[in-house]
TORGU-322284 format. One record per atom (N, C-alpha, C): residue number from 1; residue in three letters; x, y, z. Coordinates in pm, whole numbers, plus 32768, in hexadecimal, padded with zeros to 4 digits. Each point is the difference from the previous one (the first is absolute). Layout:
N
{r NUM ALA {X Y Z}}
...
This chain:
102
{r 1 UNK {20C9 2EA8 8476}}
{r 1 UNK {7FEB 7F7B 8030}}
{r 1 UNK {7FA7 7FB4 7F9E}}
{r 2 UNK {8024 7F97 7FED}}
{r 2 UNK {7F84 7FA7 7FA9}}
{r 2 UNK {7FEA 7F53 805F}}
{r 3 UNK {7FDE 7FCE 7FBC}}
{r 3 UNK {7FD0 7F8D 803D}}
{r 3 UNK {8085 7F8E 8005}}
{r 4 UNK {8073 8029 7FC9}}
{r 4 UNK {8063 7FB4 8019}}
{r 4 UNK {8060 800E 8068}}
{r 5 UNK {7FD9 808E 8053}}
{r 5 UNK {8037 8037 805E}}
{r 5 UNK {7F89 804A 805F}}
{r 6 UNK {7F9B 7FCC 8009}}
{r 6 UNK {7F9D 801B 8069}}
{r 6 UNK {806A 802C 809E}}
{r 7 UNK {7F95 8075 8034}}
{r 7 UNK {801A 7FF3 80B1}}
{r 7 UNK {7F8B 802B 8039}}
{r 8 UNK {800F 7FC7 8054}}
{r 8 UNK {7F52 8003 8046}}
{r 8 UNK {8045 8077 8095}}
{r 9 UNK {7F5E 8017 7FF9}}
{r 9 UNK {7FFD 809E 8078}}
{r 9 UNK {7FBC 7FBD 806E}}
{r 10 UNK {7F9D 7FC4 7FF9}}
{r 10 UNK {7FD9 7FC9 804B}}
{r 10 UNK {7F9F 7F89 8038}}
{r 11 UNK {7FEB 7F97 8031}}
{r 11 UNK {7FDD 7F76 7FFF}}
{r 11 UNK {7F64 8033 804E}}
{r 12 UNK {7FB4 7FAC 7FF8}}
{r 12 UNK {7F7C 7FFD 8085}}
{r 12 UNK {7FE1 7F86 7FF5}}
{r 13 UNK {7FE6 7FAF 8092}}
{r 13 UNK {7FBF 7F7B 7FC0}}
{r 13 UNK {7F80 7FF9 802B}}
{r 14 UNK {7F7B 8000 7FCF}}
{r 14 UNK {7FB0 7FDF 8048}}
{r 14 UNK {7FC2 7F73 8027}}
{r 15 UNK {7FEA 8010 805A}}
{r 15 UNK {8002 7F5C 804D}}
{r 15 UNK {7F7F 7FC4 7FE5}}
{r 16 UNK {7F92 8064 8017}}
{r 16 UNK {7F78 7FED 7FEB}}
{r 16 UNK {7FE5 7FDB 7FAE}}
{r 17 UNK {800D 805E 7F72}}
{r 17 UNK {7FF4 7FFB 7F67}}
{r 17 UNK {8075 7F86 7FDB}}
{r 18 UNK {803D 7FE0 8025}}
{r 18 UNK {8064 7FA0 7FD3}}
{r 18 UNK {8023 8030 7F75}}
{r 19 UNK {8050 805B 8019}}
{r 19 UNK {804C 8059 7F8C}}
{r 19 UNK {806C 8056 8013}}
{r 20 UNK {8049 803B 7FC5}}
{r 20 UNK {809E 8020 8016}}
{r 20 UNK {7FF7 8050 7F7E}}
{r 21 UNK {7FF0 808F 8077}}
{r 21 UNK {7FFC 8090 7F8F}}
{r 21 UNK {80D8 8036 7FE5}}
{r 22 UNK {7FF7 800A 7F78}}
{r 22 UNK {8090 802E 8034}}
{r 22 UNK {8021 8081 7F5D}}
{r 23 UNK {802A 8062 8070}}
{r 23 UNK {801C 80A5 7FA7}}
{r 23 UNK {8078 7FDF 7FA3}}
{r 24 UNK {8018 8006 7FB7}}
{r 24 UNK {808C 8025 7FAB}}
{r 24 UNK {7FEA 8091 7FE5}}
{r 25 UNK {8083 802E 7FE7}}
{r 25 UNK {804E 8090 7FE5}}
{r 25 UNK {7FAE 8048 7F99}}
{r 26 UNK {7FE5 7FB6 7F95}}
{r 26 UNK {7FFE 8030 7F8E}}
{r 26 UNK {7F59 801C 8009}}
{r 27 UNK {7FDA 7FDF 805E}}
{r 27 UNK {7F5B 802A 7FF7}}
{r 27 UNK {7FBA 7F83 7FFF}}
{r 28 UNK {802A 7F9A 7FEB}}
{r 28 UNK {7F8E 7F7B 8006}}
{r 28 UNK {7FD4 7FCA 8073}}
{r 29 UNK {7FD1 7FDA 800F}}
{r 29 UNK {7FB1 7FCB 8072}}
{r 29 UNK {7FAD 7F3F 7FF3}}
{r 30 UNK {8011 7FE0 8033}}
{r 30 UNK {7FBC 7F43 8011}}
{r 30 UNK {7FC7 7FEC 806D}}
{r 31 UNK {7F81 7FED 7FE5}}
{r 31 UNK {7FD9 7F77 8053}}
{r 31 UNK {7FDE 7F7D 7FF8}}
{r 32 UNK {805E 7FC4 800D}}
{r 32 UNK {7FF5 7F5A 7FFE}}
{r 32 UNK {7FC0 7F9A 805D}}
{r 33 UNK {7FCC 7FA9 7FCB}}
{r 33 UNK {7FBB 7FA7 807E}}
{r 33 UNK {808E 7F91 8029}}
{r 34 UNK {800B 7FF0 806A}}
{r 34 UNK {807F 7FB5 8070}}
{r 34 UNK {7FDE 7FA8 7F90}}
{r 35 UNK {7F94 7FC0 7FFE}}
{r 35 UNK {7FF0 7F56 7F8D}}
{r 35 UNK {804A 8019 7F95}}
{r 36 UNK {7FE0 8044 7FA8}}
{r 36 UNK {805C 8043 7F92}}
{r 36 UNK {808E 7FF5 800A}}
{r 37 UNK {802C 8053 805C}}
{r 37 UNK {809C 7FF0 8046}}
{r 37 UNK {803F 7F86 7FFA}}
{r 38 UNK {7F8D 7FBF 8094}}
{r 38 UNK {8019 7F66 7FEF}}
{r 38 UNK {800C 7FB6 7FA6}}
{r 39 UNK {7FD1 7FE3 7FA4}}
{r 39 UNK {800D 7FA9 7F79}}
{r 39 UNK {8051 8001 7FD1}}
{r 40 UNK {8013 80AF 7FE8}}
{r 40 UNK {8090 8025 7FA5}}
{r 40 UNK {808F 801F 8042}}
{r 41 UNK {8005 7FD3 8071}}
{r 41 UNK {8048 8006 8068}}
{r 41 UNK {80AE 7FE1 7FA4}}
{r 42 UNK {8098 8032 7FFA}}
{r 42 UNK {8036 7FF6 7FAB}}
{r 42 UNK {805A 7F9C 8061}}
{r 43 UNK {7FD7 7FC7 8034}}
{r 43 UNK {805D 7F75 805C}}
{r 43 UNK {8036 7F8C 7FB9}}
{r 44 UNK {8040 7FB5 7FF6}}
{r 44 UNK {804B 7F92 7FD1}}
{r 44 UNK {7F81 7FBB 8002}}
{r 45 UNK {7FD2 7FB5 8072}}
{r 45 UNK {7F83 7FA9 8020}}
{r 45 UNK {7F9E 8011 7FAB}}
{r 46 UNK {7FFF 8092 7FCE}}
{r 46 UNK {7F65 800F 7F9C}}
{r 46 UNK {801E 7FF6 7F78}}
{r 47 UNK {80A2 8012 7FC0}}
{r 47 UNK {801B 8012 7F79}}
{r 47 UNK {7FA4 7F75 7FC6}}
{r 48 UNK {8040 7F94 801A}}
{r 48 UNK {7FB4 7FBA 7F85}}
{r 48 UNK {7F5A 7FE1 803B}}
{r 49 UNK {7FB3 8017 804A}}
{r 49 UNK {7F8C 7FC2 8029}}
{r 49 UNK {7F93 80B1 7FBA}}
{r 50 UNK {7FA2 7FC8 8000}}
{r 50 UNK {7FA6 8020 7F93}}
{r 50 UNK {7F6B 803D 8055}}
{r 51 UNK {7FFE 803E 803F}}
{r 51 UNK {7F89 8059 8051}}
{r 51 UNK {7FB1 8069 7FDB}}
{r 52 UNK {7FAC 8008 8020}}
{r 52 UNK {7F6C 8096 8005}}
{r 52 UNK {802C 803B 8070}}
{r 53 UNK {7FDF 8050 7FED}}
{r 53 UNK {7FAA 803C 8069}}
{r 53 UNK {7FB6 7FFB 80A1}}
{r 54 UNK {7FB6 7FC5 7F94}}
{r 54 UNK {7F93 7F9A 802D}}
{r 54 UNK {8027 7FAB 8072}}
{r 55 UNK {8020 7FDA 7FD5}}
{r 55 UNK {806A 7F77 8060}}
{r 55 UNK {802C 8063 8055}}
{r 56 UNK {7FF0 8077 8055}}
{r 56 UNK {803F 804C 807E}}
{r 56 UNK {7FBC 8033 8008}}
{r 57 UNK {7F8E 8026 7FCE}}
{r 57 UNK {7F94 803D 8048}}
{r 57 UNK {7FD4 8020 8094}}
{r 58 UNK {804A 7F85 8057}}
{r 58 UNK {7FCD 7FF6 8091}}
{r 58 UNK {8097 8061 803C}}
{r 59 UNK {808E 7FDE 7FAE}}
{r 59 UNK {8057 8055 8016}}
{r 59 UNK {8015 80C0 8019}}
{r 60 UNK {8047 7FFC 8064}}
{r 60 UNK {8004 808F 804A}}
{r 60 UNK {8093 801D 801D}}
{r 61 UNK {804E 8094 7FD6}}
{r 61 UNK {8088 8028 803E}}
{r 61 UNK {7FE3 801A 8092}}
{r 62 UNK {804D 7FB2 805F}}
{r 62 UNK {7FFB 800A 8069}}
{r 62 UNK {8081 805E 8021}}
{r 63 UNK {8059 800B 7FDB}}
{r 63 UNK {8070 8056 801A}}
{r 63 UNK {8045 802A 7F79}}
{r 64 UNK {806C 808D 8004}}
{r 64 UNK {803E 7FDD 7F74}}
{r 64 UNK {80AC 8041 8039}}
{r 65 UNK {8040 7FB9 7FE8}}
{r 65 UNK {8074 8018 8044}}
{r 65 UNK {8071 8059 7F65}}
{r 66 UNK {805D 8079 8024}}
{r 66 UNK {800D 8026 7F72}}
{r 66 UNK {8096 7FB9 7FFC}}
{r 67 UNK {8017 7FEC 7F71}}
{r 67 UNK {807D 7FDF 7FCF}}
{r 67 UNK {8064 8068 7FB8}}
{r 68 UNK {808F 8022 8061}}
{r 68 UNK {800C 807F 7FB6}}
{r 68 UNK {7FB1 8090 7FDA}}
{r 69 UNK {8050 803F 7FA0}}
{r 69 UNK {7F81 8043 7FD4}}
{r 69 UNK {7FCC 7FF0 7F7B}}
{r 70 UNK {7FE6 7FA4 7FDC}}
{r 70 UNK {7FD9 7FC7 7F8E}}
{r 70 UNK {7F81 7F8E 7FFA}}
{r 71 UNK {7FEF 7FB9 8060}}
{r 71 UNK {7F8F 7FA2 8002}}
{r 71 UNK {7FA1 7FFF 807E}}
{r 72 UNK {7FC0 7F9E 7FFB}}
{r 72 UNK {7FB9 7FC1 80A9}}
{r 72 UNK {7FDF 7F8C 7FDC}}
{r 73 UNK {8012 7FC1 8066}}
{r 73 UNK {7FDF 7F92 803A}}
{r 73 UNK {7F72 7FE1 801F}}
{r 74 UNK {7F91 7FF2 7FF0}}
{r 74 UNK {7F84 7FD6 806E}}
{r 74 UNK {800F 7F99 801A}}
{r 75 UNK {7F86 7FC5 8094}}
{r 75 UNK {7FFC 7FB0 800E}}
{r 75 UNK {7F9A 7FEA 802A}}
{r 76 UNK {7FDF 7F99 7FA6}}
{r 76 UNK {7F6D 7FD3 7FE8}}
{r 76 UNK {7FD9 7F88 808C}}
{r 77 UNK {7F50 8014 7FD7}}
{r 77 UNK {7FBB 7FBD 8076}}
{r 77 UNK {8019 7F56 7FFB}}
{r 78 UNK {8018 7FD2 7F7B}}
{r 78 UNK {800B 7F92 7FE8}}
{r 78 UNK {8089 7F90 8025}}
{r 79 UNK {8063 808A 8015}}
{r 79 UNK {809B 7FAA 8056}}
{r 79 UNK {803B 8050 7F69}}
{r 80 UNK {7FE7 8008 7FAF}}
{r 80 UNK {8067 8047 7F9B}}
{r 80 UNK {8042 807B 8030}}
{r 81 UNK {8096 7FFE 7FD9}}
{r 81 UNK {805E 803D 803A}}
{r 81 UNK {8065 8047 7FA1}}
{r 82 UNK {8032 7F8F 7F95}}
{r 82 UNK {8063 800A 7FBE}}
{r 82 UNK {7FDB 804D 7F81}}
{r 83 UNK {7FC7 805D 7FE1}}
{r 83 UNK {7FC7 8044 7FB7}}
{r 83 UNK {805D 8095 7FCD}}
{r 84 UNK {8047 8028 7FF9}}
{r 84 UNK {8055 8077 7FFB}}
{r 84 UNK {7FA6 8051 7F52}}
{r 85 UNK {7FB0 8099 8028}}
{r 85 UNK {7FDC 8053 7FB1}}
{r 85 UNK {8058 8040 7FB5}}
{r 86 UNK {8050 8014 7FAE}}
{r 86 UNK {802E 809A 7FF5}}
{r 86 UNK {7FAF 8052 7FA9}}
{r 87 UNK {8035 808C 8021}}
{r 87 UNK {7F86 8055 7FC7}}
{r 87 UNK {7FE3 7FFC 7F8A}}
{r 88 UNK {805A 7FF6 7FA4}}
{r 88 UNK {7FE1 7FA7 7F6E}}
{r 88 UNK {7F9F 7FA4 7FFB}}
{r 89 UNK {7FF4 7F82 8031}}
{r 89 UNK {7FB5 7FAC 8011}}
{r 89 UNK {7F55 8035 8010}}
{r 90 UNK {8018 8053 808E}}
{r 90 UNK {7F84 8024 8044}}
{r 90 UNK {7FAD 804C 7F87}}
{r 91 UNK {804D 8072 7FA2}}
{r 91 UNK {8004 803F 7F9C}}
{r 91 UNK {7FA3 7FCA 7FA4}}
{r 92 UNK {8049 7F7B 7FCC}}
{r 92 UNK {7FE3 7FAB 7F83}}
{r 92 UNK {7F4C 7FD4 8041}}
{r 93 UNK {802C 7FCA 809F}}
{r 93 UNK {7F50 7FC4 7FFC}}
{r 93 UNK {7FA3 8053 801E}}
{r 94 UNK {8028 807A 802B}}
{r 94 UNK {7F9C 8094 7FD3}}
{r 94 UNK {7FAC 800F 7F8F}}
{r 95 UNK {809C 8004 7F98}}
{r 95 UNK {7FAA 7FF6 7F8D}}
{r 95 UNK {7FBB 7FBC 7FDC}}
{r 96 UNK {802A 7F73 8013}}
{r 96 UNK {7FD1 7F7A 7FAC}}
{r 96 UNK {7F3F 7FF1 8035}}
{r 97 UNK {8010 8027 809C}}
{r 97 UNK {7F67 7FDC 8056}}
{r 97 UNK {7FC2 80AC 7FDD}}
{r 98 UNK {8040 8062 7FEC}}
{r 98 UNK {7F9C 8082 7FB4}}
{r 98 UNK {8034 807A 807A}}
{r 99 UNK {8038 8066 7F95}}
{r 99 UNK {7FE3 8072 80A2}}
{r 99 UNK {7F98 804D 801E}}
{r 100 UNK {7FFA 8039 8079}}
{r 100 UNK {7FB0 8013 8060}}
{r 100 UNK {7FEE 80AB 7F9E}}
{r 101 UNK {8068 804C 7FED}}
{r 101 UNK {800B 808B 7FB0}}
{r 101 UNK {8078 8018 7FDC}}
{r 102 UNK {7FF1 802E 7FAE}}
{r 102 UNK {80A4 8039 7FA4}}
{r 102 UNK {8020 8096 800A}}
C-alpha cells in the first residue's frame, strides 16, 4: 500500500479534543484538529476560497456518515455537509498537518 492507495482500519472522533484520530493499514496513524479538516474540506464551495485553520477553530465533527468504502462524509458544527474525504485525501492531510507515529 502507499499513499496513492491508502485504507484506513479505523476512524475515532473525539468530540472533546476536537480531533479525528484515523488508523491506516500500513501502520500510520493521524490526529487532526476538525478546524484543519474544515478548512481543507475537499467540497466544491471551498475549492476557490482561501482559509486557515484558524478561521474554524470554534468548529466541531458532529457526526461522520461513511461513503462507500473509500471515504466519509463529516458533518460539521457549522452546517457544512458537502465535504466527501477519501482515504487518499485524509492520507495527504496526515501528512501535510504531521503524523502522530510511523
Amino acid at each position: 500500500m502507499t499513499d496513492e492507495n491508502p485504507t484506513v482500519s479505523k476512524i475515532i472522533l473525539h468530540k472533546k479534543s476536537r480531533t479525528l484520530e484515523i488508523f491506516f493499514e500500513d501502520g500510520k496513524d493521524f490526529v487532526i484538529p476538525c478546524a484543519y479538516l474544515r478548512a481543507y474540506s475537499p467540497s466544491a464551495e471551498m475549492r476557490d476560497k482561501s482559509r486557515e485553520p484558524d478561521d474554524f477553530s470554534h468548529v466541531n465533527i458532529l457526526s461522520i456518515e461513511p461513503v462507500g468504502q473509500y471515504a466519509i462524509k463529516p458533518i460539521f458544527s457549522d452546517g457544512h455537509r458537502t465535504g466527501i474525504f477519501s482515504w487518499q485525501t485524509l492520507y495527504k492531510l496526515g501528512i501535510k498537518y504531521g503524523p502522530r507515529s510511523t
